[in-house]
C-alpha positions as YAML, in Angstrom:
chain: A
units: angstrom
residues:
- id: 1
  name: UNK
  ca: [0.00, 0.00, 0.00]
- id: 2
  name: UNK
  ca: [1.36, 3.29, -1.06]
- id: 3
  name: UNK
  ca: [1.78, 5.65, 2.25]
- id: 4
  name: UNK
  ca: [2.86, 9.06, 2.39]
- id: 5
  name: UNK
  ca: [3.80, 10.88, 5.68]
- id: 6
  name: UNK
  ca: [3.64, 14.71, 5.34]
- id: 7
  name: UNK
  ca: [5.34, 16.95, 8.28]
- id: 8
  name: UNK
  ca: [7.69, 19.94, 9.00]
- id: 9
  name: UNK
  ca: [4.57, 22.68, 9.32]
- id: 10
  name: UNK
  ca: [4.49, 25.42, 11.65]
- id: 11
  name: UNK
  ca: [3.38, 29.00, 12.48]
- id: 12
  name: UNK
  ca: [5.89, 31.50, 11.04]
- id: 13
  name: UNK
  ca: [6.34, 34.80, 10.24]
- id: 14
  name: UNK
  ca: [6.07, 36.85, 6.74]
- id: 15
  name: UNK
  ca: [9.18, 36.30, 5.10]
- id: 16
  name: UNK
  ca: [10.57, 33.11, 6.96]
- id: 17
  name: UNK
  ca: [11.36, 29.83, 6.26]
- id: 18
  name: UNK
  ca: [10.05, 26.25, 6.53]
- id: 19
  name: UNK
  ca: [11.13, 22.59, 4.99]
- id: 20
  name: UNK
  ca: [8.58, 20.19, 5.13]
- id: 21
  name: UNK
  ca: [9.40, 16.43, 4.48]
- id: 22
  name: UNK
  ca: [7.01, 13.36, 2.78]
- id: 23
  name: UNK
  ca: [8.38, 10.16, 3.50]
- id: 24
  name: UNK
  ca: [7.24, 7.50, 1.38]
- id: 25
  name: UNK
  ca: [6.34, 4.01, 2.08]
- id: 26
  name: UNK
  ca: [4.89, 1.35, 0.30]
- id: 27
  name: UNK
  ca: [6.19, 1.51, -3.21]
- id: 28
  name: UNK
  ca: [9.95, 1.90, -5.29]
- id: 29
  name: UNK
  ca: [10.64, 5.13, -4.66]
- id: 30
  name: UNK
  ca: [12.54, 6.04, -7.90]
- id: 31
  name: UNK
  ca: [9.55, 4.60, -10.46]
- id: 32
  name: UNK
  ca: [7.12, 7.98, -9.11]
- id: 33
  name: UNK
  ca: [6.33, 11.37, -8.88]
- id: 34
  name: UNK
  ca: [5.65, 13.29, -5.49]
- id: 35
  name: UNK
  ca: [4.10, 16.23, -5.51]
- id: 36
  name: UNK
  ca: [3.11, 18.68, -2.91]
- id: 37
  name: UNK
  ca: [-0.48, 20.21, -2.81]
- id: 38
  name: UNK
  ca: [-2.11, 22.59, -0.15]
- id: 39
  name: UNK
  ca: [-5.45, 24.01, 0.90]
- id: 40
  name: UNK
  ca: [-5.63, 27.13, 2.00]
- id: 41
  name: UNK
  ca: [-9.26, 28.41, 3.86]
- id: 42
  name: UNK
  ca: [-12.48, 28.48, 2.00]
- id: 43
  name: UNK
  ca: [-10.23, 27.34, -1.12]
- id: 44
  name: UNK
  ca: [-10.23, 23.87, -3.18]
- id: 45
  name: UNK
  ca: [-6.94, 22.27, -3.23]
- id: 46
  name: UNK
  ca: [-3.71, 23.47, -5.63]
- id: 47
  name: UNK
  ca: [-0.94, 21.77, -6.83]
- id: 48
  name: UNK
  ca: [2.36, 23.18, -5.09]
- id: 49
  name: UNK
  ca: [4.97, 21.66, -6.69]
- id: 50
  name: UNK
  ca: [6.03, 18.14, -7.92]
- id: 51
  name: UNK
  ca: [9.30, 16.42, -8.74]
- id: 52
  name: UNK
  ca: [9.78, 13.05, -11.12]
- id: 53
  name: UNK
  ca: [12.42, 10.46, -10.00]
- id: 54
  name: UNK
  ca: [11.21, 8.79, -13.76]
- id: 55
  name: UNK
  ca: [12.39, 11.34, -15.91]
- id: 56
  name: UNK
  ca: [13.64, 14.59, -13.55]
- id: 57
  name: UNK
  ca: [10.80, 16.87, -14.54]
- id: 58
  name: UNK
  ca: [9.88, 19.28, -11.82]
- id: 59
  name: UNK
  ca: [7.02, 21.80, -11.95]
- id: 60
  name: UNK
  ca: [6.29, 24.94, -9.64]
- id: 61
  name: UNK
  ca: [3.05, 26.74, -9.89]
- id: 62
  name: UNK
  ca: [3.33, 30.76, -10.40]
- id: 63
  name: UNK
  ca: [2.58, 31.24, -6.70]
- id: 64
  name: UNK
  ca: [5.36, 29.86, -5.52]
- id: 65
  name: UNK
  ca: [8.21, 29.88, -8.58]
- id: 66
  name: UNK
  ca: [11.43, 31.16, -7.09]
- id: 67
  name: UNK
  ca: [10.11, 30.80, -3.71]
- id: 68
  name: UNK
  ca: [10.04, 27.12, -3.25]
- id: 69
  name: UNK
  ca: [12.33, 24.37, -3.72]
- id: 70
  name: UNK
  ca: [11.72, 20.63, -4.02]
- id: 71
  name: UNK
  ca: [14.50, 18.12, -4.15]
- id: 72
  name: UNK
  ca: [14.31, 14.63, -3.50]
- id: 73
  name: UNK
  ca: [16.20, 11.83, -1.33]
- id: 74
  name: UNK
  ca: [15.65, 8.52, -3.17]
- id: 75
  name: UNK
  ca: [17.94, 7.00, -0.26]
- id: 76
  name: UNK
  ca: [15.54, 8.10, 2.27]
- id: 77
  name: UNK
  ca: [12.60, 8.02, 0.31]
- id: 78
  name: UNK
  ca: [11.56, 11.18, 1.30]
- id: 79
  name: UNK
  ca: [10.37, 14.45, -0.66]
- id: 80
  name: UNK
  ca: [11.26, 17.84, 0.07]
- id: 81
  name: UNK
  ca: [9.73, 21.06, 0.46]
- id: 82
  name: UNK
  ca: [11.86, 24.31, 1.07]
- id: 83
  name: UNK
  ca: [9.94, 27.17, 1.16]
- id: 84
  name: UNK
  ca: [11.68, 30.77, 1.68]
- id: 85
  name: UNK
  ca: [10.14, 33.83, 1.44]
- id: 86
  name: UNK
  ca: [6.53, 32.98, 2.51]
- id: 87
  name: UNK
  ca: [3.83, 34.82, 2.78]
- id: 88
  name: UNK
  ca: [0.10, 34.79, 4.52]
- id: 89
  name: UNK
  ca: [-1.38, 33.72, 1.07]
- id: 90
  name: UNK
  ca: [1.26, 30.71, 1.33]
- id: 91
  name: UNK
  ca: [-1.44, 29.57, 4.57]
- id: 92
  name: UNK
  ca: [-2.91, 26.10, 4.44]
- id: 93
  name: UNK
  ca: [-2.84, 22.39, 4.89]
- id: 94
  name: UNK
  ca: [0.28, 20.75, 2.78]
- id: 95
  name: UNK
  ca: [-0.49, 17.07, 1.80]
- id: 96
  name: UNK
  ca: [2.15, 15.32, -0.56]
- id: 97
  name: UNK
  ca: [0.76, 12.53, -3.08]
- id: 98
  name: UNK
  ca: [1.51, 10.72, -5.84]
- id: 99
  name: UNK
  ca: [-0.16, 12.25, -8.89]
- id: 100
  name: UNK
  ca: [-1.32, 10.53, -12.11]
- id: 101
  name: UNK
  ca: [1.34, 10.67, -14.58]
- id: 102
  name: UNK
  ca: [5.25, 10.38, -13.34]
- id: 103
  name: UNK
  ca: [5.82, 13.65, -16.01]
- id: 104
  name: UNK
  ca: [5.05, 16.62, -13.48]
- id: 105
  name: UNK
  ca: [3.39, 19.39, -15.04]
- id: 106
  name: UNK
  ca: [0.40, 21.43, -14.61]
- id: 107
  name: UNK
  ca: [-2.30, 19.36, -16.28]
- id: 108
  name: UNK
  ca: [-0.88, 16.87, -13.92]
- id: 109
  name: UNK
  ca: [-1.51, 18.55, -10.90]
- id: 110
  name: UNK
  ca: [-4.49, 20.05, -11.55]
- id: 111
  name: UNK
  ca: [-5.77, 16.47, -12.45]
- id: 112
  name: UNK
  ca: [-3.95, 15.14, -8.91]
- id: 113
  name: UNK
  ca: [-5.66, 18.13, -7.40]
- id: 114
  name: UNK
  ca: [-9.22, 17.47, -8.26]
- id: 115
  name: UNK
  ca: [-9.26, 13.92, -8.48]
- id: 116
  name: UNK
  ca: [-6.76, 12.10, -6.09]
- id: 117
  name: UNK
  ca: [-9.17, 10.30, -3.18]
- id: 118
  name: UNK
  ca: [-6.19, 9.34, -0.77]
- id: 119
  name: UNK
  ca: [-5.36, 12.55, 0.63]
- id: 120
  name: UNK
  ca: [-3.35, 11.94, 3.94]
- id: 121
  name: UNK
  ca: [-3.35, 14.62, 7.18]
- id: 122
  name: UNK
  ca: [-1.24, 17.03, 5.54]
- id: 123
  name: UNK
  ca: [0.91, 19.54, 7.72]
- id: 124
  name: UNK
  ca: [-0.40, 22.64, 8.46]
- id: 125
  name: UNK
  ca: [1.29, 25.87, 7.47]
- id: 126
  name: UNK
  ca: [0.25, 28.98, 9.02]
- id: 127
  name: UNK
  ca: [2.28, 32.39, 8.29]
- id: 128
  name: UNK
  ca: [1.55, 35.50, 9.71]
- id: 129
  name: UNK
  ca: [1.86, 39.09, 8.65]
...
């Protein structure tokens, strides 16, 4: 059964820092994509950020290009999440997941987004201005 274990969340302030982690279980690590989706308040779920171990693609949505960084620890089987520079809008409940095609991309996440029915706890991210 494929598990993924999202943490690293916190309360922090307008233009900090936090790394969240998604340690994988379950599955070979190196034949998927992870990618990182979050839910902010009163909003349906976006895709965050994803990174391929198939073919290296990575994808960032607009929000949070040049903000975030994902890298990956096949060793360790765990995903990360560095995110600098956040923001209030950057707010919400960060699940990790495997989406539906191991090419990361928007139609991708969007699909992941909408569709995926094994969302796990998430971490919650809450930054204050």
């Amino acid at each position: 059964e494929v598990q993924l274990q999202a943490s690293g969340g916190g309360l922090v302030q307008a233009g900090g820092s936090l790394r969240l982690s998604c340690v994988g279980s379950g599955f070979t690590f190196d034949t998927k994509a992870i990618g990182w989706f979050r839910r902010a308040p009163g909003e349906e779920r976006e895709g965050v950020s994803c990174i391929s171990s198939v073919d290296g693609t990575r994808y960032y949505s607009d929000s949070v290009k040049n903000r975030f960084t994902i890298s990956s620890d096949n060793d360790k089987k765990t995903v990360y999440l560095q995110m600098n520079h956040l923001r209030p809008e950057d707010t919400g409940v960060y699940y990790c997941a495997t989406p539906f095609s191991t090419r990361c991309g928007v139609a991708t996440m969007m699909a992941t987004s909408r569709h995926f029915g094994s969302w796990g706890q998430g971490t919650q991210v809450t930054v204050s201005s």
